[in-house]
C-alpha positions, 0 to 999 in steps of 0.5 A: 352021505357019502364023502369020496376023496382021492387022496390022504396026506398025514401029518403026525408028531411026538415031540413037543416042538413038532406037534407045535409046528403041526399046524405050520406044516399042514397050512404050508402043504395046503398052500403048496397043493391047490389043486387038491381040495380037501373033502374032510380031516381027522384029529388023533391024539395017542400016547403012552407011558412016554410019548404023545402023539398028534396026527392030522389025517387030510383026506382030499379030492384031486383038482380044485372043482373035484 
């Protein structure tokens, strides 16, 4: 099965307080883009010897019924 998508929005963050407010920032673009819907999203965690960070992929299809 092929999944096609138009678009990719990402959301990545490294600070503690950003990451936690990850979540807030993506509910807060899907409410702003209803006429995207999104087709699947992919979860990365990385880090280093100093720094985490946490990306959210959103891969979407342009217009509601797409």
């Amino acid at each position: 099965m092929t999944i096609k998508f138009t678009g990719v929005k990402v959301f990545s963050a490294t600070k503690a307080r950003e990451r936690e407010g990850l979540g807030d920032r993506l509910t807060e673009w899907m409410a702003d883009n209803p006429q995207y819907t999104i087709v699947d999203t992919v979860v990365t965690q990385s880090s280093d010897h100093e720094f985490h960070c946490l990306t959210i992929t959103v891969f979407y299809q342009n217009g509601v019924n797409a």
